[in-house]
C-alpha positions as a LaTeX table, in Angstrom:
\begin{tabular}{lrrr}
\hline
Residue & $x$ (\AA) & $y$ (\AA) & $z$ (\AA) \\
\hline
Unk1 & $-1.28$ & $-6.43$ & $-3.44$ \\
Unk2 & $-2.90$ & $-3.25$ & $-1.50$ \\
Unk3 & $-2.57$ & $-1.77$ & 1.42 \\
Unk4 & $-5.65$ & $-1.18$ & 3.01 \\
Unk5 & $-7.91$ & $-0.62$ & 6.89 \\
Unk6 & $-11.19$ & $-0.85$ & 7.73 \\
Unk7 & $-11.20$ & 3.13 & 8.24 \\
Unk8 & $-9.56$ & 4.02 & 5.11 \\
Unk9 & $-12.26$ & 4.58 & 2.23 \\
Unk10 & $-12.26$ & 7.59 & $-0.44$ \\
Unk11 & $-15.33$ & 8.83 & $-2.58$ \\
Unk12 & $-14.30$ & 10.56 & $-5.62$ \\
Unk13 & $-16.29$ & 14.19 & $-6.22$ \\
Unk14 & $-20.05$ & 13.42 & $-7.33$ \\
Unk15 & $-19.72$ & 16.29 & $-9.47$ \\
Unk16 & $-23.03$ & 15.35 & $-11.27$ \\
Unk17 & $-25.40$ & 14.78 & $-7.97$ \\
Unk18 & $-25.72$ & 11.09 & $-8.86$ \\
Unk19 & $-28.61$ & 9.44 & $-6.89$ \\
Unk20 & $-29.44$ & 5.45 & $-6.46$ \\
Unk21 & $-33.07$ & 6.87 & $-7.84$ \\
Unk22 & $-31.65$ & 7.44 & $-11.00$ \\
Unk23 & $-30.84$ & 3.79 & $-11.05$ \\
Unk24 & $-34.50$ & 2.47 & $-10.52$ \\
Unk25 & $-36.63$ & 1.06 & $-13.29$ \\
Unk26 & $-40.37$ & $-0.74$ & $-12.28$ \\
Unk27 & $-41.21$ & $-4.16$ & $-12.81$ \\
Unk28 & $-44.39$ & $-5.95$ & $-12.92$ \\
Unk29 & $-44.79$ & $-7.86$ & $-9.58$ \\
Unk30 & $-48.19$ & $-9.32$ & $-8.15$ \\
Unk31 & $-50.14$ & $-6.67$ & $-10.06$ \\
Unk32 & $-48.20$ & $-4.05$ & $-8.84$ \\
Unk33 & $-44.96$ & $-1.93$ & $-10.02$ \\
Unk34 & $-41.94$ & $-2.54$ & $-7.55$ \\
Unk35 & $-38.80$ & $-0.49$ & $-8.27$ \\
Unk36 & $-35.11$ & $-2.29$ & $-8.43$ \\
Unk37 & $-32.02$ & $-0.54$ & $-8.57$ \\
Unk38 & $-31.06$ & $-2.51$ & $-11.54$ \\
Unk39 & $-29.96$ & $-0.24$ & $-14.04$ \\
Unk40 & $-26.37$ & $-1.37$ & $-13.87$ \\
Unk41 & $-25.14$ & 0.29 & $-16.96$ \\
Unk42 & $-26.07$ & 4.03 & $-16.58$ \\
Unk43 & $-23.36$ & 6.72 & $-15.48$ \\
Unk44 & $-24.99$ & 6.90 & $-12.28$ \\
Unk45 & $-24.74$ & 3.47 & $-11.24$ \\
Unk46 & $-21.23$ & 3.37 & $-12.11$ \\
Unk47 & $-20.74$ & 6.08 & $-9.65$ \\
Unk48 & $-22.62$ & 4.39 & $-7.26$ \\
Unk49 & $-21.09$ & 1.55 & $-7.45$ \\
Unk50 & $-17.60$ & 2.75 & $-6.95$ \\
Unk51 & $-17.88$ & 4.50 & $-4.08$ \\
Unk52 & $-17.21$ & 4.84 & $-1.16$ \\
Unk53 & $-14.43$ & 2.52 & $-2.30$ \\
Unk54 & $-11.42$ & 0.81 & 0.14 \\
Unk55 & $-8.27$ & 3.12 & $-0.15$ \\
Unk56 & $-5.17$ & 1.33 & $-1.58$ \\
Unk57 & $-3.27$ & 3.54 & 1.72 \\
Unk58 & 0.46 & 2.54 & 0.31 \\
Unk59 & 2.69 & 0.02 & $-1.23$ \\
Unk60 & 5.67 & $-1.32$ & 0.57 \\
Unk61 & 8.39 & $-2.94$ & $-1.16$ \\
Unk62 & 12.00 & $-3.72$ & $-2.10$ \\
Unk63 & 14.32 & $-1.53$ & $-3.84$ \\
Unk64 & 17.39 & $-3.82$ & $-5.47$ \\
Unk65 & 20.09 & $-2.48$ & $-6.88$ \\
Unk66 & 22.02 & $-4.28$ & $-9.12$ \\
Unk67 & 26.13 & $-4.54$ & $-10.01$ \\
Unk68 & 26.01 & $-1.13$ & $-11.84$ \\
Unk69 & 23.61 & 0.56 & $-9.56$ \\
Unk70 & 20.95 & 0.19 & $-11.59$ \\
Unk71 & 17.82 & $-1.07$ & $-10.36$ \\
Unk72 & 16.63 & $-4.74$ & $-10.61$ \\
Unk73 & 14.31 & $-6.01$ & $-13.77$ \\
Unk74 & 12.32 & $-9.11$ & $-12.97$ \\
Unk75 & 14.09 & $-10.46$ & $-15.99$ \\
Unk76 & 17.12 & $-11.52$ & $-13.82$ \\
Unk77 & 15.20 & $-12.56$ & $-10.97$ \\
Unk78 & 15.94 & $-16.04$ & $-11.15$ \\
Unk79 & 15.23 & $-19.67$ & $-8.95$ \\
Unk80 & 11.74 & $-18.25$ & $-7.48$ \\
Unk81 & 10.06 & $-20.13$ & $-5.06$ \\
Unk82 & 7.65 & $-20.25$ & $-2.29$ \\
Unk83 & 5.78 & $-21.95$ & $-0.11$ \\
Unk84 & 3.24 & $-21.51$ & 2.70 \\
Unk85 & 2.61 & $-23.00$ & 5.76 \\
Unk86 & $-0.80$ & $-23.02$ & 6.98 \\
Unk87 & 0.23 & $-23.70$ & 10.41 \\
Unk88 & 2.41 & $-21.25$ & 10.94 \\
Unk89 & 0.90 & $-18.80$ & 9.22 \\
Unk90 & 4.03 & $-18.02$ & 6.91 \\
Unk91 & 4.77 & $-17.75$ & 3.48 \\
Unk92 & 8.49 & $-18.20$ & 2.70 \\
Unk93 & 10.06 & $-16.63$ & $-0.15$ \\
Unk94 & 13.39 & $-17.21$ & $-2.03$ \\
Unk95 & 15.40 & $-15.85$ & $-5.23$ \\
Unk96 & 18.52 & $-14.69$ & $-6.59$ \\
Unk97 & 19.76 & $-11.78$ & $-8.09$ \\
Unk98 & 23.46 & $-11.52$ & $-9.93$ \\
Unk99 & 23.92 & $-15.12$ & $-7.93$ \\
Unk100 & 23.06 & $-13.92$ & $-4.46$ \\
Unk101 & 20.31 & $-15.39$ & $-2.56$ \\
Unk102 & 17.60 & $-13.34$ & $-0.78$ \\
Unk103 & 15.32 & $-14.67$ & 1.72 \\
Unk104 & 11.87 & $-13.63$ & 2.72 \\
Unk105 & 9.42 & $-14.83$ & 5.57 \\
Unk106 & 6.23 & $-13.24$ & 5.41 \\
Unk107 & 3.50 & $-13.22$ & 8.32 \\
Unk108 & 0.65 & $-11.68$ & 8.97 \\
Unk109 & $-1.10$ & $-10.97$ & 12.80 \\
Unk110 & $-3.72$ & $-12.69$ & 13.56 \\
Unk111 & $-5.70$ & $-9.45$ & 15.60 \\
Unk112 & $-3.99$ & $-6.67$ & 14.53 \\
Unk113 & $-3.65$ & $-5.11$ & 10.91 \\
Unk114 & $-0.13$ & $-5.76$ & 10.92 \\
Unk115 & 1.85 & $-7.70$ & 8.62 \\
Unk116 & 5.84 & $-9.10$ & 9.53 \\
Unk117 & 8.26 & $-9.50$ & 6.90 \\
Unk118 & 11.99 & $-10.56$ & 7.66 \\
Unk119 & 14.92 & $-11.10$ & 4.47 \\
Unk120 & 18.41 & $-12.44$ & 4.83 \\
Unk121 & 20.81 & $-11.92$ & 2.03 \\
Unk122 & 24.16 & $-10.33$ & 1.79 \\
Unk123 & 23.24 & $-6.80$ & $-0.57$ \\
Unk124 & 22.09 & $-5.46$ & 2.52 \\
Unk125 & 25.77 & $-5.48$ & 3.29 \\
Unk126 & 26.93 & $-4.67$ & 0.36 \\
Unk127 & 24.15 & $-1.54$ & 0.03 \\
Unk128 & 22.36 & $-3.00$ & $-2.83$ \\
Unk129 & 18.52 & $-2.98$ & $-1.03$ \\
Unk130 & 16.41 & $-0.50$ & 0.26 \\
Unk131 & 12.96 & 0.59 & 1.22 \\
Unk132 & 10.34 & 2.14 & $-1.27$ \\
Unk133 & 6.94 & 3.65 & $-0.63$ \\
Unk134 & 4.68 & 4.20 & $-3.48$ \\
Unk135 & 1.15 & 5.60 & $-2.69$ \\
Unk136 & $-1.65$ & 5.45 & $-5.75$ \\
Unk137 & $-4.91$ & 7.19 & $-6.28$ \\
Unk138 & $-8.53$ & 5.01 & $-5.72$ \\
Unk139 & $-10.40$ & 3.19 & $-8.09$ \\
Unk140 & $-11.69$ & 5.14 & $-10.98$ \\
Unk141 & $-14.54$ & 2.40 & $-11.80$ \\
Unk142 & $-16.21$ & $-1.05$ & $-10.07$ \\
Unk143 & $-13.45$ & $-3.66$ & $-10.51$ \\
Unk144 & $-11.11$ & $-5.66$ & $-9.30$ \\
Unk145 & $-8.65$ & $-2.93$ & $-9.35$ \\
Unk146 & $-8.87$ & $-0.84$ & $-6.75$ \\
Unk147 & $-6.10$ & 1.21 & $-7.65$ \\
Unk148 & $-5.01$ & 4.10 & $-10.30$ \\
Unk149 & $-1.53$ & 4.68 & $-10.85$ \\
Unk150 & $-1.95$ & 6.57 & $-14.12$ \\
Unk151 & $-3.08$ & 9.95 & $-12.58$ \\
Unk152 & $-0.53$ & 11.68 & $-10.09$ \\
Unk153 & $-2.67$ & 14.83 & $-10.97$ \\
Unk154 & $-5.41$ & 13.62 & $-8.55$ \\
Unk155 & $-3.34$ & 13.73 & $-5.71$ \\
Unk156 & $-1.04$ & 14.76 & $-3.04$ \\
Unk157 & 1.79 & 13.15 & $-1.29$ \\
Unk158 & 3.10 & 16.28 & 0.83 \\
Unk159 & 6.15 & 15.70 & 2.94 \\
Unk160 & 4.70 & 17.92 & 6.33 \\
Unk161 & 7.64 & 17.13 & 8.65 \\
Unk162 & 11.20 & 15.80 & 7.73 \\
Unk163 & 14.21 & 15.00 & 10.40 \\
Unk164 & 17.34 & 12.71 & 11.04 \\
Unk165 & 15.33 & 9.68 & 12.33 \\
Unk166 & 11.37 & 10.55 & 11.10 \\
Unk167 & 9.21 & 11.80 & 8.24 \\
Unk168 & 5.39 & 12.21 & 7.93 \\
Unk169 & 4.17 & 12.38 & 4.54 \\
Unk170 & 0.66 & 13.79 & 4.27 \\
Unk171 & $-1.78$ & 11.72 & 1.77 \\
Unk172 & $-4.60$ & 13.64 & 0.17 \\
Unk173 & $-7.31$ & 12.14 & $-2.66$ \\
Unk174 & $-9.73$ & 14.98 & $-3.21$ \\
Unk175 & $-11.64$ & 15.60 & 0.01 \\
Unk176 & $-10.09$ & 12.07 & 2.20 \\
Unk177 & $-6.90$ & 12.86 & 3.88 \\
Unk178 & $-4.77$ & 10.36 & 6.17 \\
Unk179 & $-1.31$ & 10.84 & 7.41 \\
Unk180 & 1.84 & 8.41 & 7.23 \\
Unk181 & 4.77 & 8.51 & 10.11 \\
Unk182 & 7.90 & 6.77 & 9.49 \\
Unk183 & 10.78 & 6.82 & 11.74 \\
Unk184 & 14.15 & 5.37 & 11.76 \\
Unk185 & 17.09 & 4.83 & 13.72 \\
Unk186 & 20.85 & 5.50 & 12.74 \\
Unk187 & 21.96 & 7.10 & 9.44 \\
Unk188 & 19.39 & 7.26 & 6.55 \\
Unk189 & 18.35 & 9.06 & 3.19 \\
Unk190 & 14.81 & 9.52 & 2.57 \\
Unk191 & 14.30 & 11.15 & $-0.62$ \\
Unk192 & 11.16 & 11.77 & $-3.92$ \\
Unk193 & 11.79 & 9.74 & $-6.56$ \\
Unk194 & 8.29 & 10.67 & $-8.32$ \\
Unk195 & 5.45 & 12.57 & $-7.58$ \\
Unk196 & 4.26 & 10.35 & $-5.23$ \\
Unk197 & 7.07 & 7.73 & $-4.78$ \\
Unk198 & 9.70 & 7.71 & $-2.32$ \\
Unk199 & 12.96 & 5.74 & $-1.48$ \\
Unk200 & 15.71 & 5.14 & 1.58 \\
Unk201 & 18.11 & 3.30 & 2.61 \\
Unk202 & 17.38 & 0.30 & 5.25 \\
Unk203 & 17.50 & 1.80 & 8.49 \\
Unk204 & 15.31 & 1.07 & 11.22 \\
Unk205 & 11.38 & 1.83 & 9.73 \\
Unk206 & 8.16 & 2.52 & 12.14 \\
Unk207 & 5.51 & 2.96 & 10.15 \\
Unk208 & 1.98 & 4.42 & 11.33 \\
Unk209 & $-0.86$ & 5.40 & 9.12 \\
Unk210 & $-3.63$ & 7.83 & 10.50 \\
Unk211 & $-6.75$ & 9.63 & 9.52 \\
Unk212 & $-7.39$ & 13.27 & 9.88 \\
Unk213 & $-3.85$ & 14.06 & 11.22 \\
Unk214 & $-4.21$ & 11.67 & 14.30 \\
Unk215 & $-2.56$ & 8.50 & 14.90 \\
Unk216 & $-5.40$ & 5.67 & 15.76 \\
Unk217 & $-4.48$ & 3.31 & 18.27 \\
Unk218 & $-7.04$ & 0.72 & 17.85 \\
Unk219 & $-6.38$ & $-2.83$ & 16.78 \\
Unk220 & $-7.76$ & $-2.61$ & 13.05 \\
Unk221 & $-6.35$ & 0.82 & 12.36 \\
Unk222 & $-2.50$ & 0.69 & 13.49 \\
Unk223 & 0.02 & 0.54 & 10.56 \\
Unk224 & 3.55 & 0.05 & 11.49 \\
Unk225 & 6.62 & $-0.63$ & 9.51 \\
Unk226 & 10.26 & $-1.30$ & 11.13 \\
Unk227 & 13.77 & $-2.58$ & 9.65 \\
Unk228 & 16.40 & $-3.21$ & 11.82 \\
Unk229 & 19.71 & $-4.04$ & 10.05 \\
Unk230 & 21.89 & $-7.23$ & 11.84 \\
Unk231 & 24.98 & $-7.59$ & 11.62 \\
Unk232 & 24.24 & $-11.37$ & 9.96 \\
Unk233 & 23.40 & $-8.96$ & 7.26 \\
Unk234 & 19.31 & $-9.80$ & 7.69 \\
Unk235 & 16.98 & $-7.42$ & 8.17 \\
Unk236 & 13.45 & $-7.48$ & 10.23 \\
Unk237 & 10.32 & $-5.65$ & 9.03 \\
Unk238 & 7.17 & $-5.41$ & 10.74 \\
Unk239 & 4.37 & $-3.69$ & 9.19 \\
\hline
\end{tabular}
């Protein structure tokens, strides 16, 4: 699952001036030669076909820590299930890990690019779950994956600003950039766990992404992201 905007797209370097021309080959029509941009399987087409291509712009997910600390295989995820209701709009998520239940409700808005996601379990209490952000390069090749995890080399994840309550990480793939503000409220740890992963502890999470260093405010561009903690030990997202 990908995060992605109708403004965020990246084109990787045509280092070899690939045109669609290169990609035409005549056929007979009506007693004439018509050219189609048919040949699929040349070096240029694969270029062409690739990009521009959609920009995975972040993952969002769980961290889980287990008894020891150690974080949570999907081995000992155990009694999965989930359900959706169409009229609502909801899918509703439950498992356990080490015997304790977690809850998730997952929504999406129906105008804005915003998605809602609220869990209930008691490791929030106990400090066993927190929030990781994990942002890939773009697709390499025409596919159904539109992601590449593989090659951190490729790009940037550049921590620009960094206090108590709000980071902004700056996201660049070659010559694309876009920005990514999250703030939060109380005491938390945001920290690098790789190259272009990071990790904190649930706080309270507004998430914005941008292009070109400014926020954009219009319906299909705003990306925000918020916990809140309760004291029922649940926690709200909205992204």
């Amino acid at each position: 699952m990908g995060t992605h905007s109708q403004w965020g797209w990246h084109t990787m370097p045509n280092q070899n001036n690939y045109t669609i021309e290169q990609t035409f080959k005549n056929y007979s029509t009506y007693g004439r030669q018509v050219e189609y941009a048919s040949e699929q399987q040349s070096e240029s087409a694969r270029w062409l076909r690739s990009n521009p291509n959609r920009q995975h712009l972040g993952r969002i997910g769980f961290r889980i820590l287990n008894s020891y600390n150690s974080k949570v295989r999907l081995s000992v995820i155990t009694a999965v299930h989930q359900t959706v209701d169409l009229w609502e709009g909801i899918i509703k998520s439950s498992f356990r890990v080490e015997g304790e239940q977690i809850k998730v409700e997952t929504a999406c808005h129906p105008v804005i690019d915003q998605i809602a996601v609220r869990m209930r379990s008691n490791l929030l209490n106990k400090g066993k779950v927190g929030i990781r952000f994990n942002f890939p390069y773009g697709m390499t090749s025409w596919g159904k994956n539109s992601t590449d995890w593989n090659n951190p080399e490729k790009h940037t994840s550049e921590v620009v600003f960094l206090s108590n309550h709000s980071v902004t990480v700056k996201r660049t793939l070659d010559s694309d950039k876009y920005f990514v503000h999250i703030q939060w409220n109380g005491k938390a740890k945001f920290v690098r766990t790789k190259e272009h992963s990071f990790s904190s502890k649930a706080g309270i999470y507004r998430r914005t992404m941008a292009q070109n260093g400014r926020a954009r405010r219009s319906g299909k561009s705003l990306k925000r992201c918020s916990v809140s903690p309760l004291a029922t030990a649940a926690s709200h997202i909205l992204c």
